[in-house]
Every structure is written in structure tokens, then in C-alpha cells.
C-alpha positions as CSV (number, residue, x, y, z in Angstrom):
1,X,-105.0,107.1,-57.6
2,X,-103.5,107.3,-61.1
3,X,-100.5,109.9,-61.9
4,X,-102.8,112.9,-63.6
5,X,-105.0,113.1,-60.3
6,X,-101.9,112.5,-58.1
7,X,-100.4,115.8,-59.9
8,X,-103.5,117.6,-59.6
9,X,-104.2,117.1,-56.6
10,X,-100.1,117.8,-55.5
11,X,-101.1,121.0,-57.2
12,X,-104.2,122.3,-55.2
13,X,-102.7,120.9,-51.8
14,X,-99.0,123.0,-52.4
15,X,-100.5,125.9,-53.2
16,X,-103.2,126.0,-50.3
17,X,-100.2,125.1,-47.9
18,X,-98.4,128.3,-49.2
19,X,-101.4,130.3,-49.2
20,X,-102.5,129.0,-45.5
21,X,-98.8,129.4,-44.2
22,X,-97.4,132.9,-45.8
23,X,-94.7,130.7,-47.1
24,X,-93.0,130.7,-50.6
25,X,-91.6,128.3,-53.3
26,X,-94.9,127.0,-54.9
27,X,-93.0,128.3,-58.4
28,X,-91.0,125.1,-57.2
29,X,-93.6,123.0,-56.3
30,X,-95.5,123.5,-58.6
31,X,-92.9,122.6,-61.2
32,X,-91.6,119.0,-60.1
33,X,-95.9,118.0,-59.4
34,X,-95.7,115.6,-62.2
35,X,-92.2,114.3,-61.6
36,X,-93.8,113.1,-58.1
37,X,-96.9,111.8,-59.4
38,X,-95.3,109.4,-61.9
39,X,-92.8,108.2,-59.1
40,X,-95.2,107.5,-56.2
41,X,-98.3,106.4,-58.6
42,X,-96.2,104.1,-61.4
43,X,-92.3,103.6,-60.3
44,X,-91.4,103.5,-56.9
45,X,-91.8,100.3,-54.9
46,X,-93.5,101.7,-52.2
47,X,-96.3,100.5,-49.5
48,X,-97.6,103.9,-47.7
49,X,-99.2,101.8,-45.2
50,X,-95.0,100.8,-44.7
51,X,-92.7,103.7,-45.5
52,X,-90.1,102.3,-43.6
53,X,-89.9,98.7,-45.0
54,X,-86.9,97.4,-45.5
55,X,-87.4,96.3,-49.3
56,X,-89.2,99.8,-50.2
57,X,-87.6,102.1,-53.0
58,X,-85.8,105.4,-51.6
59,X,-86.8,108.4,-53.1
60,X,-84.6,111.7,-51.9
61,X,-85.8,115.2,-52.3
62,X,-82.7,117.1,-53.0
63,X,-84.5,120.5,-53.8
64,X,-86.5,120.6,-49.8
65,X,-87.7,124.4,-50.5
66,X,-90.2,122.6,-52.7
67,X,-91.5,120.4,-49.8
68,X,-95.0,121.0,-50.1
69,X,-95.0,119.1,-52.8
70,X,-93.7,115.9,-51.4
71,X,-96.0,116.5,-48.3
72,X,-99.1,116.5,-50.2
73,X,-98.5,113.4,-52.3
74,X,-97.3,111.3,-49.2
75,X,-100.2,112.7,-47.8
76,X,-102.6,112.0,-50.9
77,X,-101.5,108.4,-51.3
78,X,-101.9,107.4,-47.8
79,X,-98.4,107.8,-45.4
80,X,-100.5,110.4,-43.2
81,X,-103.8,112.0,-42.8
82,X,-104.7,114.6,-45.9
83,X,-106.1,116.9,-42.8
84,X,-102.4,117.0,-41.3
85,X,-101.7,119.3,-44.3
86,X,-103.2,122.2,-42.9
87,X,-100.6,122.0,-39.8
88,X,-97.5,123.0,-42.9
89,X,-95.4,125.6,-41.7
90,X,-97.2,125.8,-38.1
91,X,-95.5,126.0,-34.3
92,X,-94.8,122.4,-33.4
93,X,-96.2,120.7,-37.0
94,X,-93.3,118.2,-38.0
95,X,-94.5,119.5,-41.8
96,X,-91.8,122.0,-41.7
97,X,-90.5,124.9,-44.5
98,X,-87.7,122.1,-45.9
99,X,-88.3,118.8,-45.8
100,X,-87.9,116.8,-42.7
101,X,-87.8,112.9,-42.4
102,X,-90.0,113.1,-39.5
103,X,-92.6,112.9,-41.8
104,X,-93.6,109.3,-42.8
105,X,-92.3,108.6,-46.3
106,X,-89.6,111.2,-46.3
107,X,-86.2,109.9,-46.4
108,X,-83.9,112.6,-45.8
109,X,-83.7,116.1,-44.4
110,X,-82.4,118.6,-46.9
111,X,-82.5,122.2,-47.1
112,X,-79.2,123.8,-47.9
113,X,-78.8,122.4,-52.0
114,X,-76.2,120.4,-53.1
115,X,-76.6,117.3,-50.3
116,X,-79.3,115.1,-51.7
117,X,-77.5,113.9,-54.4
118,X,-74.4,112.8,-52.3
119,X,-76.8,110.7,-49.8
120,X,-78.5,109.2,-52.6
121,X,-74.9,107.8,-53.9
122,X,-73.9,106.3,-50.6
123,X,-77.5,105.2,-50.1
124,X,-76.9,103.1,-53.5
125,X,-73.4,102.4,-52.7
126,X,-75.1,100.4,-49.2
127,X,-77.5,98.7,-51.6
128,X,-75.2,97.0,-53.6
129,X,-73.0,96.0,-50.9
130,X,-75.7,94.2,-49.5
131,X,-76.8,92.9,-52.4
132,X,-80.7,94.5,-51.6
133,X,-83.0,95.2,-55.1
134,X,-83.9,98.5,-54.1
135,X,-83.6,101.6,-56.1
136,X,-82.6,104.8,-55.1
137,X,-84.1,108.1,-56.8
138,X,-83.1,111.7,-56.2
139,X,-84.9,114.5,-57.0
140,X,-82.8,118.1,-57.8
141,X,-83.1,121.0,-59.0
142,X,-81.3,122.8,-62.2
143,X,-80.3,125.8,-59.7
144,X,-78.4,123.4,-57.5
145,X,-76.4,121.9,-59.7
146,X,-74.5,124.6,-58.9
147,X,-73.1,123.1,-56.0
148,X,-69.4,121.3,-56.8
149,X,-70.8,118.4,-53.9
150,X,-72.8,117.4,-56.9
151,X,-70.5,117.0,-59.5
152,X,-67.9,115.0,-56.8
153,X,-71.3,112.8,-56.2
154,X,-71.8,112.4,-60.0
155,X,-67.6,111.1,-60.4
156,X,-68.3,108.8,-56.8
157,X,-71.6,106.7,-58.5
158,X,-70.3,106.5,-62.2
159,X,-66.7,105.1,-60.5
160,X,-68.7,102.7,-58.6
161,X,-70.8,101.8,-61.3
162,X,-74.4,102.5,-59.2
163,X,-76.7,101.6,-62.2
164,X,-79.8,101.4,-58.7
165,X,-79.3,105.0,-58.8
166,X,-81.5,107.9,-60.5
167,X,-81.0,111.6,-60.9
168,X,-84.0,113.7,-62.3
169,X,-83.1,117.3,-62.9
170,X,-86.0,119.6,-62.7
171,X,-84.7,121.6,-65.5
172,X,-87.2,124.9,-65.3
173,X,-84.8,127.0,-66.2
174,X,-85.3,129.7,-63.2
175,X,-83.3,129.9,-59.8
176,X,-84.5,131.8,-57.0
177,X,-83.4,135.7,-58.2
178,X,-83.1,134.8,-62.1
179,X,-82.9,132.7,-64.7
180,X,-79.5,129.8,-64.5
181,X,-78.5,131.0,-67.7
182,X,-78.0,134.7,-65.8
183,X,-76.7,133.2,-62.8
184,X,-74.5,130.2,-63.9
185,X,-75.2,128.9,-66.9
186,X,-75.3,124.7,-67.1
187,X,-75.0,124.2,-70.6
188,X,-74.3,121.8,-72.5
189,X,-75.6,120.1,-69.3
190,X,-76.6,116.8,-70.9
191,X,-73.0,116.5,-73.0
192,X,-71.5,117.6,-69.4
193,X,-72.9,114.9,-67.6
194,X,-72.3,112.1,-70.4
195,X,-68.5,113.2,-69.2
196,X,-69.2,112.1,-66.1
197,X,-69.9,108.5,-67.3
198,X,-73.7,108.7,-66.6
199,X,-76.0,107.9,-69.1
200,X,-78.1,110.5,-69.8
201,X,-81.8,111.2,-71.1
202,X,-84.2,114.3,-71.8
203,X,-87.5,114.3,-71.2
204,X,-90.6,116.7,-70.7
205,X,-91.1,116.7,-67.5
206,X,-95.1,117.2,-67.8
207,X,-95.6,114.2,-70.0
208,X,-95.9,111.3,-67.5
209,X,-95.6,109.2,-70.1
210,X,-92.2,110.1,-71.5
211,X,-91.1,110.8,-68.1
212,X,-92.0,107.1,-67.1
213,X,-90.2,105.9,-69.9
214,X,-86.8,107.9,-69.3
215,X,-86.5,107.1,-65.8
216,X,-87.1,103.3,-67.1
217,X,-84.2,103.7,-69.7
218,X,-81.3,102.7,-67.0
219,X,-77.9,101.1,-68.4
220,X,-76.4,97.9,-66.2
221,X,-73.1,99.6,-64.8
222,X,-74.0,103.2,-65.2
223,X,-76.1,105.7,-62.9
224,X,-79.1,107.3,-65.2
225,X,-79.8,111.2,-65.1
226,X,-83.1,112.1,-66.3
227,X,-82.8,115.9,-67.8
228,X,-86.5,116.5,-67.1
229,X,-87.6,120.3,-69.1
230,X,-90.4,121.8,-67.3
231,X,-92.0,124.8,-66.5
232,X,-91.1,126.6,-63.0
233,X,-95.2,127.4,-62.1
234,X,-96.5,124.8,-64.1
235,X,-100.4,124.9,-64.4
236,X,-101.0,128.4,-63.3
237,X,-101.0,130.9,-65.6
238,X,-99.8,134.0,-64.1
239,X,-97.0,131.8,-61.9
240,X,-95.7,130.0,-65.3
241,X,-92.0,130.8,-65.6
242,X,-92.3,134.0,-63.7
243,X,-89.4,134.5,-61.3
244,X,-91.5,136.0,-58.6
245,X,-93.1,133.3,-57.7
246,X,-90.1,131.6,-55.8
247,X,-90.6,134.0,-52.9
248,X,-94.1,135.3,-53.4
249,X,-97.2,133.6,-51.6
250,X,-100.6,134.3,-53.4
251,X,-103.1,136.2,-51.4
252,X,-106.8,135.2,-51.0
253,X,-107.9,136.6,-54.0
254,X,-104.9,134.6,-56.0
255,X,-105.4,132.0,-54.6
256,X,-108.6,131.5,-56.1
257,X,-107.3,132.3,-59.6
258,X,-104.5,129.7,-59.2
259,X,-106.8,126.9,-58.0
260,X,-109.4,127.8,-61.1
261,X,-106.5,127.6,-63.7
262,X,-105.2,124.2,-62.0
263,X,-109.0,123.0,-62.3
264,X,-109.6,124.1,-65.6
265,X,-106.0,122.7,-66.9
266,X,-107.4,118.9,-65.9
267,X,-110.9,119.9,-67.7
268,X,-109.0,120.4,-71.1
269,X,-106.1,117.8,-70.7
């Protein structure tokens, strides 16, 4: 499956897990599709049919509210059964509200923000001890780097030069209540993290092209941060950057909306 049907297709699964469920966060979801489809479909060294070899690329999703997301690709490009989606948020289904490494393909269990990024730094750290290829890429959102963990994570790898490791920001702009700016603003976030001795690039995080490229651009003996600019709702018009849409859940009638205006955004990309 190539990256634009792996987002689409991210798409329409997250938001009939949210509908199905009564849960929330498809604003989120919705917003890192693409970042996921360009990983799993043309970066990560990764065999579905083995998500726990040893040689396999790690991949870490900091931001777990957005879960549905992950589940659907793993799901979509073989680790489980597509069907097993419908279980998401149910009594007894291991797909639970934050992402759990029960499920085949998922590294790490993270829910409270701020802890990804510090796993993924000691994951890298093992690597090059042990002198293994493998990359390791994290996944966060612009919301949690809020969280001073992160910012002690981002001294650790640049002191121990982990240039296997790779942060993408999912920079919509939005947290949960309000916008970052309102809440704590992160600018100048790209000049802040250069401080850190990271090397840093922007990209939009819709354009699976550029986005390939910037989390390609990696310098030996520094950690790369990929600033990725997207759109919190991306591909629904009445969910784009709307705040409400962290919480909300679309009812049956929504629902159908949403899933037209993802359809009709692949008809006229």
C-alpha cells in the first residue's frame, strides 16, 4: 500500500473507531495520518509479518491519545486483522483509549505526555552500545512539549550524540482546551531546539514527500527533529483546526459528513 492510501485509509478507520467507541481525540488522529503513512509505507524498516524482530526500526508514539491512528495503520499494513478494529475502546479489547504495546507493532505504552521522547533516547542510547543499525523514531505532539522530561531528553541524546534518533513534532498548533500559543507558547521552537544541539528541520506535515525528505536529512553525531506544521483535523472540513474536536466524538449523522470529505479529499488530490 503506498503512503496516500495508507493515510486515507488511517483516516476513515480513526474516525469510525471514535464514532463506534464514544471516544475522542480524532482532531489528533487525524492530524499525524500522514506522518504515519510516510513512516510505515517508505521509512521504517519494518516486516508486519515480524513486529518484534530484532533488526526492525522502533517507532514510539509519544502523543497515545491519538492511538487510533497507529492502530489502524498496523492494522492496514498487516500486524493484525483490519476486523480487530471494531474491538477499540471495548471491555477486554487490548486496542485500548492510549496506546498499549500489547498490540503487535506497538512499542511502548504511553498516555500521560512527556515519556515517549525519554524512552526513545535510552532506546537509541542501547542501539549504539551494541552497535545494532536500527533507528529509533518518536512521534510527539506540539502540546507536550510542555513537559520539562522532554527538554532533559533533548540535552541526554544531543550529549550522547544519538544521530539513530528522530523526533517529529506534530506542530498543529492546538492543545486539548486551546491553542499552545494561549496555553504556553513554544516559540521560537525551531531556534530553541537548535540550542539543544539537535539539528533541526520544518516541514509540512501533509506533503509526504517533503516529509520523507526531512526525516531523511539526519546529521552523523546529532539527533534530527523534524518540525512537522499540520493541521489538527486534517481532511475534514468542519474538524480542521477546530478545538472541539479533541474531546468531541461525531454522531451518526457526522460521521457520514467526515467520511464524504475524507473521500472526496483523495478524489481531488
Amino acid at each position: 500500500m503506498n503512503s496516500q492510501s495508507l493515510a486515507l485509509s488511517v483516516r476513515e478507520q480513526s474516525l469510525r473507531m471514535v464514532h463506534r467507541a464514544r471516544a475522542s481525540h480524532i482532531g489528533s488522529a487525524l492530524s499525524i495520518a500522514d506522518i504515519l503513512a510516510v513512516l510505515y509505507a517508505r521509512v521504517l524498516r519494518f516486516d508486519p509479518a515480524q513486529p518484534a524482530a530484532p533488526d526492525r526500526d522502533r517507532f514510539v508514539l509519544s502523543k497515545g491519545h491519538a492511538c487510533v491512528a497507529l492502530y489502524a495503520a498496523l492494522a492496514e499494513i498487516g500486524c493484525f486483522p483490519v476486523k480487530e478494529l471494531d474491538e477499540y475502546g471495548q471491555d477486554f479489547s487490548r486496542l485500548m483509549n492510549h496506546v498499549s504495546h500489547h498490540v503487535p507493532g506497538v512499542e511502548f505504552s504511553t498516555g500521560s505526555l512527556g515519556h515517549g521522547l525519554p524512552f526513545a533516547a535510552g532506546k537509541a542510547l542501547a542501539g549504539k552500545i551494541a552497535k545494532q543499525p536500527w533507528q529509533v523514531f518518536v512521534l510527539l505532539s506540539d502540546g507536550e512539549m510542555d513537559e520539562g522530561s522532554n527538554w532533559e531528553a533533548l540535552m541526554f541524546a544531543a550529549h550522547h550524540g544519538l544521530d539513530n534518533l528522530t523526533a517529529i513534532i506534530d506542530y498543529n498548533k492546538l492543545q486539548s482546551l486551546d491553542t499552545v500559543d494561549n496555553t504556553l507558547g513554544l516559540e521560537p521552537l525551531r531556534e530553541k531546539l537548535a540550542a539543544f544541539n539537535w539539528s533541526v528541520v520544518e516541514a509540512d506535515g501533509h506533503d509526504h514527500d517533503a516529509l520523507e525528505s526531512a526525516i531523511g536529512s539526519g546529521s552523523p553525531g546529532l539527533p534530527l527533529v523534524v518540525i512537522a506544521h499540520t493541521v489538527k483535523g486534517k481532511g475534514v472540513s468542519f474538524m480542521e483546526n477546530e478545538v472541539l474536536w479533541h474531546y468531541r466524538n461525531p454522531d451518526d449523522g457526522l460521521l457520514d459528513r467526515a467520511l464524504k470529505d475524507i473521500a472526496g479529499s483523495q478524489r481531488d488530490a
